[in-house]
C-alpha positions as CSV (number, residue, x, y, z in Angstrom):
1,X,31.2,7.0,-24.7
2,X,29.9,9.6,-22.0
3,X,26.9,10.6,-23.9
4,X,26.0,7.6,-25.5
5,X,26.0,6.4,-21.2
6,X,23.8,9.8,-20.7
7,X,21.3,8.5,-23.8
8,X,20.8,5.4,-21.8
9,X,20.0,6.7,-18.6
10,X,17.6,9.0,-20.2
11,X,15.8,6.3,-21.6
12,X,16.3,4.0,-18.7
13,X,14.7,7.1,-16.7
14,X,11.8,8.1,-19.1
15,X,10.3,3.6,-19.2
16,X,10.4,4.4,-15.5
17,X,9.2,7.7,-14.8
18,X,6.8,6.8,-17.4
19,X,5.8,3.3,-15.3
20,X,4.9,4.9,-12.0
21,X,1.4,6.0,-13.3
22,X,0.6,2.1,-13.9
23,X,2.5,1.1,-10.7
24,X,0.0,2.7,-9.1
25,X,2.0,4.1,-5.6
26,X,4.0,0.4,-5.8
27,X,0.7,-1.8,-5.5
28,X,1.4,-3.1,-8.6
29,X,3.8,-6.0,-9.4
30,X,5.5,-5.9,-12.8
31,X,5.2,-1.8,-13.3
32,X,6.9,-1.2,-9.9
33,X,9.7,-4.0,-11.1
34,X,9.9,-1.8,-14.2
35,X,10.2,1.5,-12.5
36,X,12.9,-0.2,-9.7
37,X,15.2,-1.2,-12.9
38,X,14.4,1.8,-14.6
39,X,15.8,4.2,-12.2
40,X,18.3,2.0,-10.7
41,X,19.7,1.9,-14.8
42,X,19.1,5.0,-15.1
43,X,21.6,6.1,-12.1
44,X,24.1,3.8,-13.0
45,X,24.5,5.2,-16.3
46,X,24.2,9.0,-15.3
47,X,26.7,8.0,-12.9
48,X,28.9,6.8,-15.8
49,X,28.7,10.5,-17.7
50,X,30.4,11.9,-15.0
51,X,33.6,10.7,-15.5
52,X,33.9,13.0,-18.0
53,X,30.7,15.9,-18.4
54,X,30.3,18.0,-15.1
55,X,27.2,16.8,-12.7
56,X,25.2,20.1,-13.7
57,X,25.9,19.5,-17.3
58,X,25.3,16.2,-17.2
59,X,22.2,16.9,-14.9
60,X,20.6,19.5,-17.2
61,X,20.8,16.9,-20.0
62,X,19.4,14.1,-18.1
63,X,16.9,16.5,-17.0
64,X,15.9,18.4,-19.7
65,X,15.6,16.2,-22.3
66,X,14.1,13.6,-19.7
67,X,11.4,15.9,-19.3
68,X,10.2,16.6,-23.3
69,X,10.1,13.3,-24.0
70,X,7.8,12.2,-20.5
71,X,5.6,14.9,-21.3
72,X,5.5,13.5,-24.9
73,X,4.9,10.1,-23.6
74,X,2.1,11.4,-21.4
75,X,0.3,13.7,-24.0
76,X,0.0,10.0,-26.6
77,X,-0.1,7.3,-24.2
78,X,-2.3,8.7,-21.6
79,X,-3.9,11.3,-23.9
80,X,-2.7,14.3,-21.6
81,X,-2.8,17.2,-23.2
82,X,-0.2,20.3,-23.2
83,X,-1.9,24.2,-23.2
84,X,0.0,26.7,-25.1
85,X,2.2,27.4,-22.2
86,X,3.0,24.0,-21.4
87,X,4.8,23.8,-24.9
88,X,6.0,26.8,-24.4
89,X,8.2,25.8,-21.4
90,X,8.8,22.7,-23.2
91,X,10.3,24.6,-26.0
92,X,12.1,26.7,-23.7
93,X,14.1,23.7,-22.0
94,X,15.0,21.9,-25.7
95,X,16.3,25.1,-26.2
96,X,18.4,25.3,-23.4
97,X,19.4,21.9,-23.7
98,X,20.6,23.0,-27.4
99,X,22.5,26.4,-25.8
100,X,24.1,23.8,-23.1
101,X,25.5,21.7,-25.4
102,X,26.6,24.0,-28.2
103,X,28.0,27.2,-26.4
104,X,29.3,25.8,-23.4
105,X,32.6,25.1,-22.6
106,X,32.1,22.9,-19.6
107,X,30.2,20.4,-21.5
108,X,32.2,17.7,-22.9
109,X,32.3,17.7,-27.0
């Protein structure tokens, strides 16, 4: 159950991370609701995972794989593009995401 928790506070923290450009610094009604629920879903859930993965694992998913998929979210919805290094880096952290979860013996399998 710990991971399918961590999927849902990824999510829950990519729809808000991914409101706060349309809630315009909280001046806007229903974004800012969304980003509010998001995070406060998002933390409830990552809270959740750690009953059983380790904070930093669980935080370096979260992270991680919250980051790729914001960026991705940015570079179609908002048309923001990514330069070679940019994808690079992007690479870089599904990778280590991948090492995280495969070769560690902390994370929980």
């Amino acid at each position: 159950m710990s991971y399918a928790y961590l999927f849902i506070a990824i999510v829950a923290e990519v729809v808000a991370t991914s409101a706060l450009k349309s809630a315009e610094g909280f001046t806007r009604l229903w974004p800012s609701v969304i980003v509010t629920l998001g995070y406060g879903t998002a933390f409830y859930f990552l809270s959740l995972t750690l009953r059983d993965i380790p904070v930093g694992i669980s935080y370096a998913i979260w992270s991680g794989v919250g980051i790729v998929l914001v960026a991705g979210f940015a570079w179609v919805y908002y048309r923001q593009a990514l330069d070679l290094a940019g994808m690079i880096g992007l690479g870089l952290i599904i990778a280590g995401v991948i090492v995280v979860n495969l070769f560690s013996k902390t994370a929980a399998h």
